[in-house]
TORPA-4810 file (N, C-alpha, C, O; in nm, 3 decimals):
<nodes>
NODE_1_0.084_-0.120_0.000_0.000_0.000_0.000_0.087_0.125_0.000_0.183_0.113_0.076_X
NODE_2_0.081_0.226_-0.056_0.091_0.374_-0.078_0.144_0.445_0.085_0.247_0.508_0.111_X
NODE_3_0.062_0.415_0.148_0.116_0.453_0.294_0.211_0.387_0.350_0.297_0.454_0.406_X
NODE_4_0.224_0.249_0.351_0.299_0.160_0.378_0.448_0.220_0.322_0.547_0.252_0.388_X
NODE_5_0.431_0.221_0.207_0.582_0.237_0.109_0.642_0.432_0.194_0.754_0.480_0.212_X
NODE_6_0.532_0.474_0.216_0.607_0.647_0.282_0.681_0.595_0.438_0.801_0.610_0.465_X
NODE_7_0.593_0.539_0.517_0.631_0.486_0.610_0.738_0.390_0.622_0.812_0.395_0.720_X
NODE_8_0.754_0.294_0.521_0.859_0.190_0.506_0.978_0.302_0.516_1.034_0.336_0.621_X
NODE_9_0.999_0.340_0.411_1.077_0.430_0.334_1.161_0.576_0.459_1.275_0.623_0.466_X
NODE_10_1.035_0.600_0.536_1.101_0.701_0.632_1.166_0.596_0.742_1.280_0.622_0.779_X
NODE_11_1.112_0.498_0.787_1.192_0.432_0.842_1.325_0.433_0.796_1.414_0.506_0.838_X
NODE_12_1.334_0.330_0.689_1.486_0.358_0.589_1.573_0.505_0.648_1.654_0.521_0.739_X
NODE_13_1.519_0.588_0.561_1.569_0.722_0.592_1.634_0.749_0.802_1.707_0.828_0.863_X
NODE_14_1.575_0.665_0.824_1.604_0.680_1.012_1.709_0.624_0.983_1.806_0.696_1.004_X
NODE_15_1.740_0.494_0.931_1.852_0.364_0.961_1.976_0.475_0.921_2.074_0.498_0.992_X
NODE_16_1.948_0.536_0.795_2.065_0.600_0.744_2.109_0.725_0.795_2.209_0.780_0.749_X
NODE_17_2.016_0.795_0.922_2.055_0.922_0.997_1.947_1.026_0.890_1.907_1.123_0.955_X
NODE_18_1.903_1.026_0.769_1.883_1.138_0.698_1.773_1.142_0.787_1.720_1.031_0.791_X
NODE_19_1.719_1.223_0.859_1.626_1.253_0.985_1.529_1.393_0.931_1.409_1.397_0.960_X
NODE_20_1.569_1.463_0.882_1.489_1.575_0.794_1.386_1.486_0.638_1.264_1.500_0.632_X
NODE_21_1.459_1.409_0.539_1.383_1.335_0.467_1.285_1.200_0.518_1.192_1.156_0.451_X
NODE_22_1.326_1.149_0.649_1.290_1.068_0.752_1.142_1.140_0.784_1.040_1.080_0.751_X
NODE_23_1.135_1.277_0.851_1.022_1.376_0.867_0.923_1.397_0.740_0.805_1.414_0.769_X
NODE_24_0.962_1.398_0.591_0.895_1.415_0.519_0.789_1.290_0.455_0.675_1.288_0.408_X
NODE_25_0.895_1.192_0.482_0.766_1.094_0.417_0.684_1.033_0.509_0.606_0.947_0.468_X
NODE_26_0.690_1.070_0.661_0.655_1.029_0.773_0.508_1.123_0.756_0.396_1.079_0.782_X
NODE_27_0.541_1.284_0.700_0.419_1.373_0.680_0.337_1.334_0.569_0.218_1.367_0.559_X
NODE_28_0.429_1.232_0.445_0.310_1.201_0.376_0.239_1.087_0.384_0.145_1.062_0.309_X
NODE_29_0.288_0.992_0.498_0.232_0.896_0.528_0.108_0.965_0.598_-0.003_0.942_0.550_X
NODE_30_0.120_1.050_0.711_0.048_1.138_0.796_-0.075_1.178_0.705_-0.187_1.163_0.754_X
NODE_31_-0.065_1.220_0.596_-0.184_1.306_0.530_-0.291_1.197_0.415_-0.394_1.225_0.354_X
NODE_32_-0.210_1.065_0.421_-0.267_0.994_0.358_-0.426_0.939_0.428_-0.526_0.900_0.369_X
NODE_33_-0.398_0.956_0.593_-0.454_0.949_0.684_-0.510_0.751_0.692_-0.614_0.695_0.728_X
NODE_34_-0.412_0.716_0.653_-0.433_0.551_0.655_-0.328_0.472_0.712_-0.216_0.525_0.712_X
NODE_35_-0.338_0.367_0.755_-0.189_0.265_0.831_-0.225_0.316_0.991_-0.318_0.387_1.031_X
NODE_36_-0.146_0.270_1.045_-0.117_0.274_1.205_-0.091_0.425_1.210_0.013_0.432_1.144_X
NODE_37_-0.112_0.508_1.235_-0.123_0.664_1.219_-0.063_0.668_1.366_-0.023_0.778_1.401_X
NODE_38_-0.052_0.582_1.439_-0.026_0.624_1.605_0.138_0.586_1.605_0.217_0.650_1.674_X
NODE_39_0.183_0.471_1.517_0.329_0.443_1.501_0.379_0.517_1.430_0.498_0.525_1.458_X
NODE_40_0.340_0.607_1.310_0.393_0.667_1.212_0.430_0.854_1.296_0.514_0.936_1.260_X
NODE_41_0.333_0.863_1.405_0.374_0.961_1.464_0.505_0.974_1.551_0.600_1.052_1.546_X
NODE_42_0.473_0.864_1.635_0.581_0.806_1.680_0.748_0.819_1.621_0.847_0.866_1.675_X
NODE_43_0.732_0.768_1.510_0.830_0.780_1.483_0.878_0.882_1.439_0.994_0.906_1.474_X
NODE_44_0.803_0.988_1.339_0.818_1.109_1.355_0.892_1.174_1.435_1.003_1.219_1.406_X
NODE_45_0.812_1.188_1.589_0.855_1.196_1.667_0.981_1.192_1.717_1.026_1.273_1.799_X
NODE_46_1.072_1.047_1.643_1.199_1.010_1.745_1.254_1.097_1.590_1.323_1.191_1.630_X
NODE_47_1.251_1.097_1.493_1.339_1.143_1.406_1.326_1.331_1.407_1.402_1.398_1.336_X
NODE_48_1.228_1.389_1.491_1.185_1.493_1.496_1.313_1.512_1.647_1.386_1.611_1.649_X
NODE_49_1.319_1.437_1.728_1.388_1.470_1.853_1.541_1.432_1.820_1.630_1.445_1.904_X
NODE_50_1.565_1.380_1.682_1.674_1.329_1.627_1.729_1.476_1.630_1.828_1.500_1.700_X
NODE_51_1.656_1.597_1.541_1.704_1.686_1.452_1.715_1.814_1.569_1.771_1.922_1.552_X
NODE_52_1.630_1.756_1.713_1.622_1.905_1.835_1.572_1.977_1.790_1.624_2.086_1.768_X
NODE_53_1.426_1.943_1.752_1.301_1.953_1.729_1.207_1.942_1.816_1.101_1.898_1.771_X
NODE_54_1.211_1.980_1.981_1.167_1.942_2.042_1.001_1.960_2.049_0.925_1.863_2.047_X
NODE_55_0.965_2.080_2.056_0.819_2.121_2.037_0.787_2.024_1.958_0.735_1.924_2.008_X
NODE_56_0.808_2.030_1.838_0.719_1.942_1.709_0.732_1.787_1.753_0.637_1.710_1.741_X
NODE_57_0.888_1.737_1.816_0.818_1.627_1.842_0.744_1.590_1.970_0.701_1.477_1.992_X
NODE_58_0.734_1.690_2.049_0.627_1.669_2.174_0.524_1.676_2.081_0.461_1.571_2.066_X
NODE_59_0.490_1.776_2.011_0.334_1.750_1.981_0.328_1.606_1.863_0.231_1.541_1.825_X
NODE_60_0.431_1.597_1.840_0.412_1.441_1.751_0.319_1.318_1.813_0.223_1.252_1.772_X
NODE_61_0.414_1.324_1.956_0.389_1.226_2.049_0.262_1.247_2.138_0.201_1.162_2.202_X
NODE_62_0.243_1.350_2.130_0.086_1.364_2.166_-0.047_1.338_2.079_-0.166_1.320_2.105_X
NODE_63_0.038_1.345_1.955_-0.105_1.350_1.838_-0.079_1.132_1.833_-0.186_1.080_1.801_X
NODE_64_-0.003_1.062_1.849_0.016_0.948_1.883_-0.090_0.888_2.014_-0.182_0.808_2.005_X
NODE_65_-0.033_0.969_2.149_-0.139_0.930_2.216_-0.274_0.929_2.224_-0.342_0.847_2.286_X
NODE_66_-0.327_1.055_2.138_-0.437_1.098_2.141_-0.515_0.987_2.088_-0.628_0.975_2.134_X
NODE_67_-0.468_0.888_1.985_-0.471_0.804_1.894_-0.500_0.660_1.997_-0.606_0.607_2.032_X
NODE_68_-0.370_0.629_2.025_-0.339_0.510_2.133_-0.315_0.545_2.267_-0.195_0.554_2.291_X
NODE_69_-0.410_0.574_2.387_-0.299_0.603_2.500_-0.238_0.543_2.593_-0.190_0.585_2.698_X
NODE_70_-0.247_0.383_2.523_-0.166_0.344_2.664_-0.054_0.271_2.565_-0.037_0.149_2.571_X
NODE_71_0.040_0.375_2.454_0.129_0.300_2.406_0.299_0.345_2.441_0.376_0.407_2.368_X
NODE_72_0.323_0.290_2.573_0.410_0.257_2.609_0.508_0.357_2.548_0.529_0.470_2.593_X
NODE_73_0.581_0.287_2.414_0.697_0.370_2.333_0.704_0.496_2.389_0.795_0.552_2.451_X
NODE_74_0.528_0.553_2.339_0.507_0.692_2.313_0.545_0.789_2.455_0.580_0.906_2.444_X
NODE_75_0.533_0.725_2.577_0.552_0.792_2.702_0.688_0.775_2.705_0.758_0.875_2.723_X
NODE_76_0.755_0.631_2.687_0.930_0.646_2.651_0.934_0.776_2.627_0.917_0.869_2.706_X
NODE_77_0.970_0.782_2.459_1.000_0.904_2.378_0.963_1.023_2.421_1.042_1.112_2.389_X
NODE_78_0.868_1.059_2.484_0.788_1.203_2.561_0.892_1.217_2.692_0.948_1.310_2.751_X
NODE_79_0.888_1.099_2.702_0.956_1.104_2.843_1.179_1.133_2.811_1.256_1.183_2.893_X
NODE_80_1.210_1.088_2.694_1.329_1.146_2.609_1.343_1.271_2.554_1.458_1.317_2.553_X
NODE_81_1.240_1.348_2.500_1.211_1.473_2.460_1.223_1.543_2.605_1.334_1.595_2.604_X
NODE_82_1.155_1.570_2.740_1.134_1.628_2.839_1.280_1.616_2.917_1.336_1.705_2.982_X
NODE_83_1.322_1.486_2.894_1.469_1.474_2.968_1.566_1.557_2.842_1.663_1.612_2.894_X
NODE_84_1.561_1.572_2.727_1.639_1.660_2.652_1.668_1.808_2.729_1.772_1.870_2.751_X
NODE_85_1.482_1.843_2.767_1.471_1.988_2.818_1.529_2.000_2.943_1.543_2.110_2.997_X
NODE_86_1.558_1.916_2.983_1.596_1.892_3.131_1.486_1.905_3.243_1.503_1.930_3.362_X
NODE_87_1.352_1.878_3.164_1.283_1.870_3.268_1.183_1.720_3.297_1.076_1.669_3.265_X
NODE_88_1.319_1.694_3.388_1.338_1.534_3.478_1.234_1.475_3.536_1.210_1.355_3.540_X
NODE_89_1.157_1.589_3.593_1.074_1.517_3.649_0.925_1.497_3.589_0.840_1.431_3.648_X
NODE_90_0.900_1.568_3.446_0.785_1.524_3.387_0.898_1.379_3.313_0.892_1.261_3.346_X
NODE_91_0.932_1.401_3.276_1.064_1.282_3.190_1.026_1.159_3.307_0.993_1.048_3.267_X
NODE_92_1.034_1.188_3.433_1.008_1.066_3.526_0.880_1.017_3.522_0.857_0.896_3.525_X
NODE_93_0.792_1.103_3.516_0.658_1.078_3.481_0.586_1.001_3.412_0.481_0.943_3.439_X
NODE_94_0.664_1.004_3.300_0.639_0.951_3.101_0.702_0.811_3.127_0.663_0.700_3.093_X
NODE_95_0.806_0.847_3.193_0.862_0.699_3.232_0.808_0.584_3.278_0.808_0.470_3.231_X
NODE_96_0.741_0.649_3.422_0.702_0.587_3.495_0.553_0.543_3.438_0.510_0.439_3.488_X
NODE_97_0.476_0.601_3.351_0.355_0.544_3.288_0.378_0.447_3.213_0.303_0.350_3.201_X
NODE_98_0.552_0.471_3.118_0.575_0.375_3.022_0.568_0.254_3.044_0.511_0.174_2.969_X
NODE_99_0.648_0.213_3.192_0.701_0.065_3.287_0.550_0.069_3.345_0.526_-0.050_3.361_X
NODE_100_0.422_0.149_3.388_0.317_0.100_3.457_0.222_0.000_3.333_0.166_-0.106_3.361_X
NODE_101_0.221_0.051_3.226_0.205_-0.020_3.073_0.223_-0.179_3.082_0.162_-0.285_3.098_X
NODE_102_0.377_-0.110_3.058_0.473_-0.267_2.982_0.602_-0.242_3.113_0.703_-0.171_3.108_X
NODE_103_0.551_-0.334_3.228_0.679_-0.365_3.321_0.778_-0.378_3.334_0.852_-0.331_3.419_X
NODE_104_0.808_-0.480_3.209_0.944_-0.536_3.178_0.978_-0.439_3.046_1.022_-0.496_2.946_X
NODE_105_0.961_-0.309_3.042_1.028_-0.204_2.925_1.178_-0.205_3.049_1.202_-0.173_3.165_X
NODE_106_1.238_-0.255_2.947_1.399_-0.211_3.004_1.429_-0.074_2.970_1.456_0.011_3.055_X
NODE_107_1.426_-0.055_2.866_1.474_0.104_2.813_1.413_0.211_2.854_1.459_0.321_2.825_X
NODE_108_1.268_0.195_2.947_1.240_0.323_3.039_1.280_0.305_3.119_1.354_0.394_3.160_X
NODE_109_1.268_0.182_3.203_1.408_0.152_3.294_1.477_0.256_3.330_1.475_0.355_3.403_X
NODE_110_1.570_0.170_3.213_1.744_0.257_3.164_1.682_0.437_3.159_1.689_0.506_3.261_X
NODE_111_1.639_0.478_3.061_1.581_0.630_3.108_1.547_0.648_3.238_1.630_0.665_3.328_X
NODE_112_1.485_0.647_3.246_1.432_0.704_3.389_1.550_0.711_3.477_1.608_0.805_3.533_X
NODE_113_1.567_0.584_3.473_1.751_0.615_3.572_1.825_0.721_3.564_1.867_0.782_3.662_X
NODE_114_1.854_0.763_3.393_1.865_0.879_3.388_1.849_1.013_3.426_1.933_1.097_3.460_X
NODE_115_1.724_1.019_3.415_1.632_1.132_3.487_1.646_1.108_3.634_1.692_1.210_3.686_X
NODE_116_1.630_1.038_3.699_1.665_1.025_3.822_1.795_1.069_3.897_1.798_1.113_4.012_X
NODE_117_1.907_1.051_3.807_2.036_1.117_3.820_2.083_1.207_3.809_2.178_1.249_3.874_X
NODE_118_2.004_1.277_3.689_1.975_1.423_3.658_1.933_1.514_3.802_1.976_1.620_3.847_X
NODE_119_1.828_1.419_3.849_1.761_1.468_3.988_1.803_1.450_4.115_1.739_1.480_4.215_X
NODE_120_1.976_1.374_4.108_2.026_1.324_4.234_1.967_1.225_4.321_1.990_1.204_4.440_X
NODE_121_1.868_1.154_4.226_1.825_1.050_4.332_1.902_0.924_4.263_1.873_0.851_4.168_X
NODE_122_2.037_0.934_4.372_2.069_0.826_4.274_2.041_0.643_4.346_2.109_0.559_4.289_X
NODE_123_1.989_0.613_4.412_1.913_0.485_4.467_1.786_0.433_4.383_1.756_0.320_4.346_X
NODE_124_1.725_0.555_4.366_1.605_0.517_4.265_1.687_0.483_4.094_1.657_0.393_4.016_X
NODE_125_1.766_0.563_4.080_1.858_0.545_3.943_1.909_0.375_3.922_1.884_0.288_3.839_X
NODE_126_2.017_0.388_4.084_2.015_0.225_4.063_1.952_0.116_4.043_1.986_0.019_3.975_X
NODE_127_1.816_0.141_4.128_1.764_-0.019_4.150_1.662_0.028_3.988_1.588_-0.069_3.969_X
NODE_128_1.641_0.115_3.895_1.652_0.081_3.796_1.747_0.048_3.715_1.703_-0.030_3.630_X
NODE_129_1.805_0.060_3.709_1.964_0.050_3.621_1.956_-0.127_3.642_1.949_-0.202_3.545_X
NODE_130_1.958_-0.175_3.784_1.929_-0.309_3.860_1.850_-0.364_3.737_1.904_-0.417_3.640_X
NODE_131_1.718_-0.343_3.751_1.636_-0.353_3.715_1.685_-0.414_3.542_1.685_-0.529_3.496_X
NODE_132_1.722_-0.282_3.479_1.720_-0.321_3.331_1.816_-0.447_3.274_1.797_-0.530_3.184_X
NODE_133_1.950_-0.420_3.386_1.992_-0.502_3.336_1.976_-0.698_3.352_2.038_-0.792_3.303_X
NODE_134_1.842_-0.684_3.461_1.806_-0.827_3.458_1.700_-0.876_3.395_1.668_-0.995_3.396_X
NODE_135_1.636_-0.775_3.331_1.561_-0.769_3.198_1.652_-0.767_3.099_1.630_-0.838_3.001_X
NODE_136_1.749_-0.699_3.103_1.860_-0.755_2.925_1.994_-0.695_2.993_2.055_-0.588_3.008_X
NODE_137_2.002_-0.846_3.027_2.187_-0.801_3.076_2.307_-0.778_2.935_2.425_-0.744_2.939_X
NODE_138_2.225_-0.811_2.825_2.277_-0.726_2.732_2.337_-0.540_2.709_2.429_-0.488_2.645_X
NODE_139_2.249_-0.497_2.780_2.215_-0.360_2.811_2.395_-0.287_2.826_2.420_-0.221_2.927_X
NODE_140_2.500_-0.306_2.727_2.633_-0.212_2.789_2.581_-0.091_2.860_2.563_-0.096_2.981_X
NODE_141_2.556_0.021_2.790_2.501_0.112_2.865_2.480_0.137_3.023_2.520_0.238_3.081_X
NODE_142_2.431_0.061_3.066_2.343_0.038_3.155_2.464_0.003_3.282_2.439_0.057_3.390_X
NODE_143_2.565_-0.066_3.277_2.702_-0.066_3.321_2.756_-0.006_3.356_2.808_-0.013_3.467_X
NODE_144_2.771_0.097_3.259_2.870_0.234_3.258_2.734_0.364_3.361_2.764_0.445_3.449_X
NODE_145_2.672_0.351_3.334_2.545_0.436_3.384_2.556_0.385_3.521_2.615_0.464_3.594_X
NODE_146_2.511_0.260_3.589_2.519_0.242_3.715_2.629_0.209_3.810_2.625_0.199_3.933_X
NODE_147_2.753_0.191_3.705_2.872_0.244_3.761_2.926_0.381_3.807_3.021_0.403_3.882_X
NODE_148_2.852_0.456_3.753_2.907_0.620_3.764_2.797_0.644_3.895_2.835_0.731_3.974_X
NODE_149_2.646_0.567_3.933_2.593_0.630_3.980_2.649_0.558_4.140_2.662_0.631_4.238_X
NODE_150_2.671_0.440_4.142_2.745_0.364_4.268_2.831_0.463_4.321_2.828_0.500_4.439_X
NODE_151_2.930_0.517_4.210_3.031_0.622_4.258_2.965_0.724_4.332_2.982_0.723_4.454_X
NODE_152_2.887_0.819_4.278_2.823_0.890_4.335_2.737_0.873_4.449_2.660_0.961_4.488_X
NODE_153_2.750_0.762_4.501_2.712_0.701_4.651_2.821_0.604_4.742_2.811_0.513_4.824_X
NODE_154_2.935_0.683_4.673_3.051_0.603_4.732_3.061_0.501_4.767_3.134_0.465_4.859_X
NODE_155_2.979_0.423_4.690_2.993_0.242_4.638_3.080_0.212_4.560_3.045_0.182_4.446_X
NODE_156_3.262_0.210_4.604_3.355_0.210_4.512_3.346_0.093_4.435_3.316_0.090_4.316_X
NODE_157_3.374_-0.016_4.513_3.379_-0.163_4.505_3.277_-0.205_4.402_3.302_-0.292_4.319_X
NODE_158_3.156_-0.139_4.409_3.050_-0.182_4.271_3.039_-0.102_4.147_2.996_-0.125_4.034_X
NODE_159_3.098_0.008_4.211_3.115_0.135_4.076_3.277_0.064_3.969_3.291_0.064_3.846_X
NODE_160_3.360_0.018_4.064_3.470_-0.076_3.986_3.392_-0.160_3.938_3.386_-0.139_3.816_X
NODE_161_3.334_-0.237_3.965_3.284_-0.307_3.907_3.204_-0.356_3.801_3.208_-0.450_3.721_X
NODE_162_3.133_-0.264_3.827_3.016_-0.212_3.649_3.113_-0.134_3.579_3.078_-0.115_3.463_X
NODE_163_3.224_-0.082_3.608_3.266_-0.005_3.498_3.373_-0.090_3.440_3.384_-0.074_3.319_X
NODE_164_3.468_-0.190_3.502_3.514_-0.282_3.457_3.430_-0.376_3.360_3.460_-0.384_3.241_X
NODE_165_3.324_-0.446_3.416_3.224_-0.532_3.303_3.173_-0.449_3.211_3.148_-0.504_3.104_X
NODE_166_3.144_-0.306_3.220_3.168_-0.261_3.072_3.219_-0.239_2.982_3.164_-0.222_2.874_X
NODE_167_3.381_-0.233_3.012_3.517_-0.224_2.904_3.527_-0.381_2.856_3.577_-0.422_2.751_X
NODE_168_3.467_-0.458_2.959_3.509_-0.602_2.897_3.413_-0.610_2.785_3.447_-0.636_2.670_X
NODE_169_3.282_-0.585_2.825_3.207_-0.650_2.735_3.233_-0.525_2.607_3.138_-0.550_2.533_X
NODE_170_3.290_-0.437_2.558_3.328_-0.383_2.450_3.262_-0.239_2.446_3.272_-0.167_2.347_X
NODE_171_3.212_-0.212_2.531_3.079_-0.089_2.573_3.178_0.051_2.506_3.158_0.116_2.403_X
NODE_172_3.275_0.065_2.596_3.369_0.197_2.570_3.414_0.185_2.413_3.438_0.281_2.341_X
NODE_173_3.418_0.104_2.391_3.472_0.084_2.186_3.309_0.132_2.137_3.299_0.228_2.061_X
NODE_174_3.198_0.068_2.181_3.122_0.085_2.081_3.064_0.217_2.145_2.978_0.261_2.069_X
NODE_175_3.076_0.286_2.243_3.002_0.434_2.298_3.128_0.528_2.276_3.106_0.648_2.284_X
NODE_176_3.290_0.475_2.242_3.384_0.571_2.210_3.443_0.644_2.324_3.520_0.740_2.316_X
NODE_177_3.399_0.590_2.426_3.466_0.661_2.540_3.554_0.516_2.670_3.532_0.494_2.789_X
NODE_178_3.633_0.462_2.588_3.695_0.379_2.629_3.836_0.433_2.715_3.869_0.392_2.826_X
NODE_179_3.887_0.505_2.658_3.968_0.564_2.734_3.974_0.665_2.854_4.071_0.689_2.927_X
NODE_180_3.840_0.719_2.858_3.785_0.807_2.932_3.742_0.693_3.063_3.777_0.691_3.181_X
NODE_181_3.661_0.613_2.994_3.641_0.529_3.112_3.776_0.432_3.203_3.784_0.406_3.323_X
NODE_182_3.844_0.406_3.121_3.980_0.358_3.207_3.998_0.508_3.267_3.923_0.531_3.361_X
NODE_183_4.060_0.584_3.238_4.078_0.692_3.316_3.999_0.736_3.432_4.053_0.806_3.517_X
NODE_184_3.904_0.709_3.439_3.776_0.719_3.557_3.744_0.588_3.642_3.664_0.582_3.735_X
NODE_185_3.835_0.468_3.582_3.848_0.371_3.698_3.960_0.399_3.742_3.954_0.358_3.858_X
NODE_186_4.049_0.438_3.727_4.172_0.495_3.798_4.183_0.577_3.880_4.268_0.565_3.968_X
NODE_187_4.107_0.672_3.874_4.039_0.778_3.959_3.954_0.704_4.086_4.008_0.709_4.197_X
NODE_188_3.834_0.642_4.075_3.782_0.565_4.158_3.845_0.443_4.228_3.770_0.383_4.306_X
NODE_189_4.019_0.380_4.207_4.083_0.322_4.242_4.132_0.412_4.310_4.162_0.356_4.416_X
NODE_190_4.156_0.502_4.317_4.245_0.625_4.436_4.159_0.628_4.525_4.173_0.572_4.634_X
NODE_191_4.045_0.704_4.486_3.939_0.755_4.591_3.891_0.596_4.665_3.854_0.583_4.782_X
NODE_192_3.898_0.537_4.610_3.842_0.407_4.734_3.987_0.342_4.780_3.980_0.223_4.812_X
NODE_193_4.102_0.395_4.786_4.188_0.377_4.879_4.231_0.481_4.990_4.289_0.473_5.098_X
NODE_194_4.174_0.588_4.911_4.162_0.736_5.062_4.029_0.727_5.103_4.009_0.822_5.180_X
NODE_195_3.938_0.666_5.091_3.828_0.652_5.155_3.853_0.570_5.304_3.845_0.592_5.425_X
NODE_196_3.893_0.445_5.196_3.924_0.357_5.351_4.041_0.391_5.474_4.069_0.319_5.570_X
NODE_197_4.098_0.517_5.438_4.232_0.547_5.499_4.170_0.670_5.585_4.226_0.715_5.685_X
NODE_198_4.031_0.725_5.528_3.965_0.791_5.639_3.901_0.771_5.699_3.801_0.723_5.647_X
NODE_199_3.897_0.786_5.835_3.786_0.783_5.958_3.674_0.743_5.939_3.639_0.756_5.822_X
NODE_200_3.616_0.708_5.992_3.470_0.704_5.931_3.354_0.832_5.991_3.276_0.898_5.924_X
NODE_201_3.375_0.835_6.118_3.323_0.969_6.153_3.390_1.096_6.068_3.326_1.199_6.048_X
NODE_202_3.494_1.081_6.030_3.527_1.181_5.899_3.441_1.215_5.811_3.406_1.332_5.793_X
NODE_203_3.392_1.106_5.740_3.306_1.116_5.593_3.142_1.181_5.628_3.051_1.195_5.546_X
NODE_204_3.139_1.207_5.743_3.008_1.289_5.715_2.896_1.189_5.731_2.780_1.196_5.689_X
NODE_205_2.960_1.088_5.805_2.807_0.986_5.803_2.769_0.963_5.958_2.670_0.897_5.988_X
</nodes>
């Protein structure tokens, strides 16, 4: 079908980054006013938040829900757009509707953790981070993310730890910050040997 092939096609256009021609056949799928009209926004949407497009793709993702509202993705992505703006705690929101949906969504999970860290709560960050990766211990990401946030709760011993199983499993090669991350377990190898060399009534606890 005619709609099918605009939609196929802007997909395509996503795989290859072109994210502006991605938007156009996504609008003529849109005006054909036929197919899944609630996925085609959607995606819009992510190729609209591709380009920092934010307005247009909030209202993408709203003209999606308006359509479907309990589709999961769509509170993801709303909830990715709002964490762009830095505002975390509707981003937690979108999140948190996404996982009340579909439970086992790892990747709002993994977001939200985000947003949560953004917001200094970093316990709620973890036991999602927890969370995603026993839904897809595939998840590199998710390693390096709840390694940095352990640190930030002076959990050396587990912050080494996720950040080590992420260089192994290849995470820093394929996110490009491999060297950065050795450099920041080296750092957290100091600090958790002057940790233990201070007091403990020292540290403020």
């Amino acid at each position: 079908m005619i709609e099918d092939n605009y939609f196929d096609s802007g997909l395509r256009l996503m795989d290859k980054g072109d994210f502006e021609a991605a938007v156009a056949m996504f609008n003529s799928a849109i005006k054909l006013g036929l197919g899944d009209l609630a996925a085609i926004y959607l995606c819009r949407s992510e190729a609209l938040l591709a380009l920092g497009r934010w307005d247009e793709a909030e209202d993408s993702i709203n003209s999606a829900l308006a359509i479907e509202p309990y589709l999961a993705a769509a509170y993801n992505e709303r909830g990715n757009i709002r964490r762009a703006r830095r505002d975390n705690d509707l981003a937690i929101n979108d999140y948190t509707m996404a996982i009340h949906i579909e439970p086992d969504y790892d990747e709002a999970h993994f977001n939200r953790a985000l947003a949560y860290e953004a917001r200094r709560r970093y316990a709620e960050a973890e036991a999602d981070l927890t969370r995603a990766l026993k839904l897809n211990p595939e998840m590199k990401a998710a390693y390096e993310a709840r390694g940095r946030i352990r640190a930030a709760q002076f959990k050396f011993d587990e912050a080494i730890a996720d950040l080590s199983a992420y260089l192994r499993s290849g995470g820093g090669r394929e996110y490009d910050n491999h060297s950065e991350t050795q450099g920041y377990l080296l750092i957290l190898r100091a600090q958790r040997l002057l940790w233990r060399l201070i007091p403990r009534r020292g540290r403020g606890r």
